[in-house]
N, CA, C and O atoms as a GROMACS GRO file, in nm:
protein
  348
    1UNK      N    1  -0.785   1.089   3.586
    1UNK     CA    2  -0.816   1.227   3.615
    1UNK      C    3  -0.948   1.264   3.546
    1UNK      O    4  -0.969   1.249   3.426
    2UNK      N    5  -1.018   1.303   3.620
    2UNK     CA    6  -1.167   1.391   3.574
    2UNK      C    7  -1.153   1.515   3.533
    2UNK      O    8  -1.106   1.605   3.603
    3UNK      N    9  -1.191   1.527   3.422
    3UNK     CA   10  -1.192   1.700   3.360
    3UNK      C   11  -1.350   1.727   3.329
    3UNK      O   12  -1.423   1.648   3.270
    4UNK      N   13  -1.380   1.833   3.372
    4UNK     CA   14  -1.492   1.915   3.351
    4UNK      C   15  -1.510   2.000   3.178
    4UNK      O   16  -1.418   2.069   3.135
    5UNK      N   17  -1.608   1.986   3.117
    5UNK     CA   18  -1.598   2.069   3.028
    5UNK      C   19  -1.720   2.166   3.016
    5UNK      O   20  -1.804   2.142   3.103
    6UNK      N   21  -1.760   2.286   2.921
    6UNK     CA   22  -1.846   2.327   2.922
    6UNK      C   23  -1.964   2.298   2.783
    6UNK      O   24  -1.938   2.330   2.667
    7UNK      N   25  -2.055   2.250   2.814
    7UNK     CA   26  -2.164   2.236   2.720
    7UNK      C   27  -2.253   2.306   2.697
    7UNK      O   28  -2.314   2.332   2.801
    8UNK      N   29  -2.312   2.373   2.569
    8UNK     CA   30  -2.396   2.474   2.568
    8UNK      C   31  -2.557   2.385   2.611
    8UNK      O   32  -2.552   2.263   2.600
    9UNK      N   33  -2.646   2.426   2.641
    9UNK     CA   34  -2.742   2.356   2.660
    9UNK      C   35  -2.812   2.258   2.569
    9UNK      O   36  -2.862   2.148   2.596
   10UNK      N   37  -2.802   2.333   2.434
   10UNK     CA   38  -2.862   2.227   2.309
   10UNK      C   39  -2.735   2.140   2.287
   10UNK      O   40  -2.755   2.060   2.195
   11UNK      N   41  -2.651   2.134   2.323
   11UNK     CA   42  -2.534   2.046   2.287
   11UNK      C   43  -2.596   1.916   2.401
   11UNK      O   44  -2.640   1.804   2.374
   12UNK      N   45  -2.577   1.989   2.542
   12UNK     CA   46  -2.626   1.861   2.649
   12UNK      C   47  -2.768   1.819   2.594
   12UNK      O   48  -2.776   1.696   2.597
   13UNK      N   49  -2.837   1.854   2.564
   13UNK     CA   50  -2.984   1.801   2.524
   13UNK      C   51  -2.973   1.688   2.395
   13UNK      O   52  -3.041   1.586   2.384
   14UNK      N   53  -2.879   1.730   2.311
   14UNK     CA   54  -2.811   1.590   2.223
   14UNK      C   55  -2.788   1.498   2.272
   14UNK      O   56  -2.836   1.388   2.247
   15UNK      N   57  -2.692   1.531   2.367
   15UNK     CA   58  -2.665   1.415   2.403
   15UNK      C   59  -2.685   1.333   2.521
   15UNK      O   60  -2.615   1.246   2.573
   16UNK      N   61  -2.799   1.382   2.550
   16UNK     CA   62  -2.910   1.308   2.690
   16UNK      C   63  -3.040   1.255   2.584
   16UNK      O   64  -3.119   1.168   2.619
   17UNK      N   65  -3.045   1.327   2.442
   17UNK     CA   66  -3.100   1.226   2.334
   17UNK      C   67  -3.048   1.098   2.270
   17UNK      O   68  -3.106   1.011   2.205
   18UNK      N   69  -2.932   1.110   2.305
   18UNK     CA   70  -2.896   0.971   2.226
   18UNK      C   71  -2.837   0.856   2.362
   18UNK      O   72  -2.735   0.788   2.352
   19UNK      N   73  -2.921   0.857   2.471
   19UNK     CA   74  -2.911   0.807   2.585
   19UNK      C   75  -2.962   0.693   2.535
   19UNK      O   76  -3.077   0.697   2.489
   20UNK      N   77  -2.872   0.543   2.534
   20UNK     CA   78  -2.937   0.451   2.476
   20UNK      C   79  -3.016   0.378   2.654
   20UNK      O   80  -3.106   0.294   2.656
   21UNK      N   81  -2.947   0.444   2.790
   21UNK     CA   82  -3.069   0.426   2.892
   21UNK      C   83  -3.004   0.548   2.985
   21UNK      O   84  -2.918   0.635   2.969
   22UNK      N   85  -3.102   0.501   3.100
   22UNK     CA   86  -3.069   0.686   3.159
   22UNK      C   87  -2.914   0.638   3.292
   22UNK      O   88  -2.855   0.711   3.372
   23UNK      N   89  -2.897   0.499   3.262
   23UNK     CA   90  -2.745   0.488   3.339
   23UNK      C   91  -2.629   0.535   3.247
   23UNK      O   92  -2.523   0.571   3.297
   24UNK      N   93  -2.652   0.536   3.099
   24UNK     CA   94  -2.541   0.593   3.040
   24UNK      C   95  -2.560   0.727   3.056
   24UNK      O   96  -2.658   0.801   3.042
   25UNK      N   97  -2.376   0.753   3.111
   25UNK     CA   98  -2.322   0.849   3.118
   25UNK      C   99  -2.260   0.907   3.007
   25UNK      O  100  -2.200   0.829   2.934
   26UNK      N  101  -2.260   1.080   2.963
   26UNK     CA  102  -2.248   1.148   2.893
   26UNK      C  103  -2.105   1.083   2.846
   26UNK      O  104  -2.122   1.054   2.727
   27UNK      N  105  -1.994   1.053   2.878
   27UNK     CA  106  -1.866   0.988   2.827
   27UNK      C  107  -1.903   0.878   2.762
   27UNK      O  108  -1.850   0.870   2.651
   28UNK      N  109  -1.986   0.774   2.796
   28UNK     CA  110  -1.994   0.685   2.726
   28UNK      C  111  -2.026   0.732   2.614
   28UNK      O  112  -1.950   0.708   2.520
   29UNK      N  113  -2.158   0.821   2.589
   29UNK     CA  114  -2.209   0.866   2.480
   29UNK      C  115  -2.120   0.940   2.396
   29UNK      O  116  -2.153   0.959   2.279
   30UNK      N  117  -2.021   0.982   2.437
   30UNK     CA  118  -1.939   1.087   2.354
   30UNK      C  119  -1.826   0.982   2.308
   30UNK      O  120  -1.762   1.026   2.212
   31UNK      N  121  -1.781   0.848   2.354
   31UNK     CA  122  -1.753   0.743   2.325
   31UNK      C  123  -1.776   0.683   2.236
   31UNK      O  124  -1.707   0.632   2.149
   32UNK      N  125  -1.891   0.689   2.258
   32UNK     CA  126  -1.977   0.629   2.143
   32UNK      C  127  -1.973   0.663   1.995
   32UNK      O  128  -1.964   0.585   1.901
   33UNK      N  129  -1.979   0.773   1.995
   33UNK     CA  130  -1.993   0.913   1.921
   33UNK      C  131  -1.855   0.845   1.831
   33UNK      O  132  -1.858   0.777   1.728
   34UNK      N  133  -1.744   0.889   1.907
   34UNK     CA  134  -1.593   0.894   1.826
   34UNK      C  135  -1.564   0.712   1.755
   34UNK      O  136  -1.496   0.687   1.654
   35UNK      N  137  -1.615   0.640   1.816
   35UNK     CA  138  -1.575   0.510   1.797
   35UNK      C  139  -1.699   0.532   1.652
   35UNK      O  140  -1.665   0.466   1.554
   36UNK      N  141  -1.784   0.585   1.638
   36UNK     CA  142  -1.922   0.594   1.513
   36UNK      C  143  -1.844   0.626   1.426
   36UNK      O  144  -1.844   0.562   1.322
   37UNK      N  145  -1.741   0.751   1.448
   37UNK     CA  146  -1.685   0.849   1.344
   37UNK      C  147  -1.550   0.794   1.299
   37UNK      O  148  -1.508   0.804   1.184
   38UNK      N  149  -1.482   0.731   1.407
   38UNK     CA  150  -1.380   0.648   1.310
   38UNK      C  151  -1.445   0.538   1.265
   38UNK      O  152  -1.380   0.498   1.169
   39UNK      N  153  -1.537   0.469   1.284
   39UNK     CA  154  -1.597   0.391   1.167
   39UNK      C  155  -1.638   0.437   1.021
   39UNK      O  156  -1.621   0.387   0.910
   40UNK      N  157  -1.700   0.558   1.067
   40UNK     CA  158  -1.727   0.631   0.924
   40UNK      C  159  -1.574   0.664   0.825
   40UNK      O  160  -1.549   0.643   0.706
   41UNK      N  161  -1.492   0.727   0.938
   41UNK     CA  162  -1.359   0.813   0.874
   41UNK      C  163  -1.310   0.666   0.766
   41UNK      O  164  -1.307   0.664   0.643
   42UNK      N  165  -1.279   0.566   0.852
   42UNK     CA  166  -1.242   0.384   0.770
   42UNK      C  167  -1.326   0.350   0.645
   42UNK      O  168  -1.297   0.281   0.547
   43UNK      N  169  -1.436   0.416   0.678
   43UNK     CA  170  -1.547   0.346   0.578
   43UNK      C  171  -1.474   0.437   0.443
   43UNK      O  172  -1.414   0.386   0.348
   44UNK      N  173  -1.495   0.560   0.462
   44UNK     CA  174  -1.508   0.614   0.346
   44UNK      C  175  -1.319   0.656   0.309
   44UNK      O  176  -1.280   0.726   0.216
   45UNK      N  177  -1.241   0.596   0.403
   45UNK     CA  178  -1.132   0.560   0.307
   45UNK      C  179  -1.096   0.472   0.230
   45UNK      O  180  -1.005   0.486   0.149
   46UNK      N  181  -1.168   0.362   0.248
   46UNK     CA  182  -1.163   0.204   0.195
   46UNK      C  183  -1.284   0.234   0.045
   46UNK      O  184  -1.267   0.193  -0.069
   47UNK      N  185  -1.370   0.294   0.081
   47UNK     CA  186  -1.435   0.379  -0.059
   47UNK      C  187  -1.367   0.489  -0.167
   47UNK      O  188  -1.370   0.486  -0.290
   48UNK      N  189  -1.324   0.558  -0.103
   48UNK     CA  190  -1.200   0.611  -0.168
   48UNK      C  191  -1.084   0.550  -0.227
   48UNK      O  192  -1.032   0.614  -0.318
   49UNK      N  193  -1.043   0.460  -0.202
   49UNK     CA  194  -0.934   0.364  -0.239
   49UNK      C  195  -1.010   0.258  -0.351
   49UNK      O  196  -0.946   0.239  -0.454
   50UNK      N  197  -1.118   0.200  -0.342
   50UNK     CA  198  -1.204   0.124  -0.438
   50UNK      C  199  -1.210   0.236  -0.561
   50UNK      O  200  -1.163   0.219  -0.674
   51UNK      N  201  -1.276   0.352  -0.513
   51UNK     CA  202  -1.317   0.382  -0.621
   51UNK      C  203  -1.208   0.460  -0.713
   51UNK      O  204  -1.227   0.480  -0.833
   52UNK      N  205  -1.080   0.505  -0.635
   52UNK     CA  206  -0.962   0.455  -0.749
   52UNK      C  207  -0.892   0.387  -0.794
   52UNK      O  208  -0.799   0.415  -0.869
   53UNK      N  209  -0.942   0.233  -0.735
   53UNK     CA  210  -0.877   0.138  -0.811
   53UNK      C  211  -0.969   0.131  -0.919
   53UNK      O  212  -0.923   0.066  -1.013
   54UNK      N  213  -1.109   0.186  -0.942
   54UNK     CA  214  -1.211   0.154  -1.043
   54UNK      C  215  -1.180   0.242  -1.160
   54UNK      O  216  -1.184   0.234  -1.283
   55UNK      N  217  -1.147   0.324  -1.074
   55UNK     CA  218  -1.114   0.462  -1.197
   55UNK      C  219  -0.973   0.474  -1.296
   55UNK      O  220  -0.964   0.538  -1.400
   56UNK      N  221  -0.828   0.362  -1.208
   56UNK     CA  222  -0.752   0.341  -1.302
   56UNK      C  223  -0.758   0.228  -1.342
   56UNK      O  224  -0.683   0.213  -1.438
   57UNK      N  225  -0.829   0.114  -1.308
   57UNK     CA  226  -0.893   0.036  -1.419
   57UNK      C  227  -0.940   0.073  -1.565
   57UNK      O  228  -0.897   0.032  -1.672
   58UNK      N  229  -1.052   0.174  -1.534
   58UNK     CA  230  -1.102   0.192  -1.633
   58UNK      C  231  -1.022   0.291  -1.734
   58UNK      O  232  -1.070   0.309  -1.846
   59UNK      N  233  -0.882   0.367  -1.691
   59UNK     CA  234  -0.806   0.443  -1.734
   59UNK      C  235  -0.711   0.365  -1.828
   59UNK      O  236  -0.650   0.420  -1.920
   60UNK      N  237  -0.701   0.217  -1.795
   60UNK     CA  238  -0.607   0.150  -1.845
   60UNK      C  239  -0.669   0.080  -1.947
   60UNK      O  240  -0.611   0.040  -2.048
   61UNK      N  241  -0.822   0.061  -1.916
   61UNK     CA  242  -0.862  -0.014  -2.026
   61UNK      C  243  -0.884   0.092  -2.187
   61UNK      O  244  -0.898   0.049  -2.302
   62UNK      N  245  -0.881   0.216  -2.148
   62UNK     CA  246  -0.918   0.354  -2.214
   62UNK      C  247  -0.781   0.356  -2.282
   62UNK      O  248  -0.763   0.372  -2.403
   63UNK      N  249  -0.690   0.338  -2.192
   63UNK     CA  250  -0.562   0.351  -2.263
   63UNK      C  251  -0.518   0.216  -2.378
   63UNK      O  252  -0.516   0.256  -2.495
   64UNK      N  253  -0.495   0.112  -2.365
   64UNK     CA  254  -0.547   0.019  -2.427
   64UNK      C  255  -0.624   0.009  -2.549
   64UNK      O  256  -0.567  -0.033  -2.650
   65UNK      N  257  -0.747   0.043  -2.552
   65UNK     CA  258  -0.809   0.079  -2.631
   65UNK      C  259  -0.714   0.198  -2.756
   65UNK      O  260  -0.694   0.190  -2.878
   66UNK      N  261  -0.686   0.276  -2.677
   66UNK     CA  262  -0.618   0.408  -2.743
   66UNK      C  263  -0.494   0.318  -2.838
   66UNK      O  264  -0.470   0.349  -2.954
   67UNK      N  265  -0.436   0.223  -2.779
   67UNK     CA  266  -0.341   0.200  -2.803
   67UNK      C  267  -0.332   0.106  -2.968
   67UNK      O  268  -0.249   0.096  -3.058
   68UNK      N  269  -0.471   0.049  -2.938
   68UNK     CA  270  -0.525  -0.037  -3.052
   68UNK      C  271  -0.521   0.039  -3.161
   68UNK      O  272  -0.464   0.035  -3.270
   69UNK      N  273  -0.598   0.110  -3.105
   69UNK     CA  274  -0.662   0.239  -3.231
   69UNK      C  275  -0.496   0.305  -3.299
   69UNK      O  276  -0.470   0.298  -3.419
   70UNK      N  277  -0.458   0.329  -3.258
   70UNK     CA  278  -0.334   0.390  -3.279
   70UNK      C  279  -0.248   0.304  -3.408
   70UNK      O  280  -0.181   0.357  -3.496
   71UNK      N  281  -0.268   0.173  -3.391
   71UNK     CA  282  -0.237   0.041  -3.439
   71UNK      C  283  -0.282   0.050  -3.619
   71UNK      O  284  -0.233   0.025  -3.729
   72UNK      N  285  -0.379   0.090  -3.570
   72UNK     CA  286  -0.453   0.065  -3.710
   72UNK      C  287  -0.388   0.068  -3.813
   72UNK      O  288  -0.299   0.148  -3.785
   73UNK      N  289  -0.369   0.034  -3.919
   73UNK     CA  290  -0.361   0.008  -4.083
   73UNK      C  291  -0.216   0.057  -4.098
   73UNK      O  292  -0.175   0.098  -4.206
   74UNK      N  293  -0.124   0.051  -3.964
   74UNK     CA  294   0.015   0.052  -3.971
   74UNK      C  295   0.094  -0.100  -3.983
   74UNK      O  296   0.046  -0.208  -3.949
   75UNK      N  297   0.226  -0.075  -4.040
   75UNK     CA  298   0.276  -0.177  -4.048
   75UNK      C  299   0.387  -0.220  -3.945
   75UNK      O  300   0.490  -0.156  -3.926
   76UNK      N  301   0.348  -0.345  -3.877
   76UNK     CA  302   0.423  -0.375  -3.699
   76UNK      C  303   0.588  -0.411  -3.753
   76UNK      O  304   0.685  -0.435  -3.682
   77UNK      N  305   0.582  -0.406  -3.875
   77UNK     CA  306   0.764  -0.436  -3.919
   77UNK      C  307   0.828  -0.293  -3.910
   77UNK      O  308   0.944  -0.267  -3.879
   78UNK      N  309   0.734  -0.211  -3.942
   78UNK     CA  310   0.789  -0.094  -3.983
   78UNK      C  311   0.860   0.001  -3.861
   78UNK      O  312   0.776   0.004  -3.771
   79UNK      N  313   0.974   0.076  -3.822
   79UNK     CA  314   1.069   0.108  -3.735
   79UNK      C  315   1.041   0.231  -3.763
   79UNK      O  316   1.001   0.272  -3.872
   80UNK      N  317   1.067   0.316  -3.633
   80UNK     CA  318   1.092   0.497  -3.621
   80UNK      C  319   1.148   0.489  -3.684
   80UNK      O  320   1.116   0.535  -3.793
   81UNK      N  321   1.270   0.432  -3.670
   81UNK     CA  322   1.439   0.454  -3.740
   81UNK      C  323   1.400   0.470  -3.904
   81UNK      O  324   1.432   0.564  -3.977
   82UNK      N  325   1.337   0.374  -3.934
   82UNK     CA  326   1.369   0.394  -4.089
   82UNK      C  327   1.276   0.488  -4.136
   82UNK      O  328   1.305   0.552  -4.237
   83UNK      N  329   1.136   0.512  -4.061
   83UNK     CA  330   1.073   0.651  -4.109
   83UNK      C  331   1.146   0.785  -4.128
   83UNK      O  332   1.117   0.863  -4.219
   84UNK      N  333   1.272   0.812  -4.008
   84UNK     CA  334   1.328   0.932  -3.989
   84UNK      C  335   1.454   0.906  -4.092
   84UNK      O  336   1.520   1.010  -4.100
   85UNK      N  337   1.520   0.776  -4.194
   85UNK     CA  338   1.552   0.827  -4.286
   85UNK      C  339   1.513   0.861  -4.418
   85UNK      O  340   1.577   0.908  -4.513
   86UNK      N  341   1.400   0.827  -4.405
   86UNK     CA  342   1.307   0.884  -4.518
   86UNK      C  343   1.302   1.040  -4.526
   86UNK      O  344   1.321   1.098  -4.632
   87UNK      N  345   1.281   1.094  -4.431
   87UNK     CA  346   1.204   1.221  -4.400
   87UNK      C  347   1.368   1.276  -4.475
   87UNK      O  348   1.392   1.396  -4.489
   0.00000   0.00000   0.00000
């Protein structure tokens, strides 16, 4: 089925600009168009997903770190338990 739509004039002038020849038809081009944009939409979810695997990388190594530090000039024999019968 063929459907008609309405194009404002600078809209059709886009896209008789991105005529890669003058046999492509406006569908192809608008084809074109959507197959561009789910490439983009993929791209920049697979970037999104990298760059939080980078970011809890670096959260874990932060934590880690924290964890060292925390360590310091304590004694690894020494138990909650027996601190809280001190107190």
């Amino acid at each position: 089925m063929v459907t008609t739509i309405q194009l404002s004039e600078s809209t059709k002038n886009h896209l008789t600009n991105l005529r890669n020849s003058n046999k492509q038809t406006y569908e192809e081009i608008i084809i074109n168009l959507l197959q561009l944009a789910e490439i983009q939409k993929r791209k920049r979810k697979d970037l999104l997903i990298q760059e939080c695997k980078e970011m809890a990388e670096e959260n874990l190594k932060i934590a880690k770190e924290g964890e060292c530090a925390l360590m310091d000039g304590l004694d690894k024999n020494e138990r909650w338990e027996e601190l809280e019968e001190e107190i």
